[in-house]
C-alpha positions as CSV (number, residue, x, y, z in Angstrom):
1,X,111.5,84.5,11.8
2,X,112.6,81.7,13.9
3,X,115.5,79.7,13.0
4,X,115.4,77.2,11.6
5,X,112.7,78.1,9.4
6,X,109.7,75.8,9.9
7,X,108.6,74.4,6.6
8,X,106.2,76.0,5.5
9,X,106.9,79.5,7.2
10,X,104.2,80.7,9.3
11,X,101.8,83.2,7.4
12,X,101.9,85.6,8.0
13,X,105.6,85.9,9.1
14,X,106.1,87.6,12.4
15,X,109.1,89.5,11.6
16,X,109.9,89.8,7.7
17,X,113.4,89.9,6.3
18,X,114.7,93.1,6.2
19,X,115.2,94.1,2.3
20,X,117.9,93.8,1.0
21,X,118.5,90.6,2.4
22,X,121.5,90.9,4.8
23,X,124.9,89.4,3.6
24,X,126.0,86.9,5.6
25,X,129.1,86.9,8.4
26,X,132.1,87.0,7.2
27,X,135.6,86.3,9.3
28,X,139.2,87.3,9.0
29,X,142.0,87.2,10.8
30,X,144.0,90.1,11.0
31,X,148.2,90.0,11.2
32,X,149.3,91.5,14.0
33,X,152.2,90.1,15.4
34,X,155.1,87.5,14.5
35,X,157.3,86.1,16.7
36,X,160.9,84.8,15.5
37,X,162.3,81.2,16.0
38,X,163.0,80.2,19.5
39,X,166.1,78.2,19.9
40,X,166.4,74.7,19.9
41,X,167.1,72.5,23.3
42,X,165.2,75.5,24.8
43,X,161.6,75.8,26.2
44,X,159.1,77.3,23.9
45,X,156.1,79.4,25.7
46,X,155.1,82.0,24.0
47,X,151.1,84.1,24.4
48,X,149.5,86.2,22.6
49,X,148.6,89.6,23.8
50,X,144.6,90.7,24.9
51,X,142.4,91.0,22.0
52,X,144.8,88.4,19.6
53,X,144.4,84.9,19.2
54,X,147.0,82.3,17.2
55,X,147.4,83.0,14.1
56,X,149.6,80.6,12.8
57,X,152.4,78.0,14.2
58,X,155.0,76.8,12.4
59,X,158.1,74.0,13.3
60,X,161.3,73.0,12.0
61,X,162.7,69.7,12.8
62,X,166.8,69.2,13.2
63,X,167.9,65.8,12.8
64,X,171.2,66.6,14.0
65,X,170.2,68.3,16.5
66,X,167.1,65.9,17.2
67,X,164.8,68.7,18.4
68,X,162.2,70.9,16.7
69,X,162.0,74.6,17.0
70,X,159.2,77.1,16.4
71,X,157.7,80.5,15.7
72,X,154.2,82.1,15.4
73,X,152.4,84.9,14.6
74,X,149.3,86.6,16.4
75,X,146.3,87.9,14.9
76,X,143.4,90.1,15.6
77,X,140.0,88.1,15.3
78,X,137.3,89.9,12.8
79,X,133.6,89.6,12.4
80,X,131.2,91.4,10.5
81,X,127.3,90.1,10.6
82,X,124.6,90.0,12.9
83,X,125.2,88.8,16.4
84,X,128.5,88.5,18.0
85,X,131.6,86.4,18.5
86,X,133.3,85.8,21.9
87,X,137.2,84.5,22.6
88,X,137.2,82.0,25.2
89,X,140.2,81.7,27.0
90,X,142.1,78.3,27.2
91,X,141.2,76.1,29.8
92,X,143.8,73.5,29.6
93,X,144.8,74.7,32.9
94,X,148.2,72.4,33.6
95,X,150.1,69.8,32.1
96,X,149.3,66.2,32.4
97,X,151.5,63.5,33.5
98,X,151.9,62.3,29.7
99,X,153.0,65.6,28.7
100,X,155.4,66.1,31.3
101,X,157.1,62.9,30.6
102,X,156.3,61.2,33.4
């Protein structure tokens, strides 16, 4: 059946829906790896390794100390349905002049 449906559906339909009707795609992220606080007045890169995307990022500001510091945690990406899903790697590529401060 093509999608989206034309209105009415073509009779009689091409390619029925399989019975039961499938359930739909579901997605999850699974926890796979946490990564402590990194210290403040210090650089903060951190990756995640093949097959895990960011899971979660989390900061904590100083006022004293008037920096931020920061940890996050890693996940592995689940589907289940029809089709597939792909990770696309970041293309951000280098830092502009704004983020570099200058």
């Amino acid at each position: 059946t093509p999608a989206p449906t034309p209105a009415p559906t073509p009779a009689p339909t091409p390619v029925p829906t399989p019975s039961p009707t499938p359930a739909p795609p579901t997605f999850s992220i699974q926890d796979s790896e946490s990564f402590g606080w990194n210290d403040y007045d210090a650089d903060f890169e951190h990756s995640c390794s093949e097959g895990t995307i960011i899971k979660s990022m989390m900061s904590e500001w100083d006022k004293d100390k008037l920096d931020r510091r920061w940890k996050t945690q890693c996940g592995e990406f689940k589907y289940t349905g029809h089709g597939s899903v792909s990770a696309v790697p970041d293309s951000w590529g280098s830092w502009s002049d704004y983020e570099k401060g200058t």
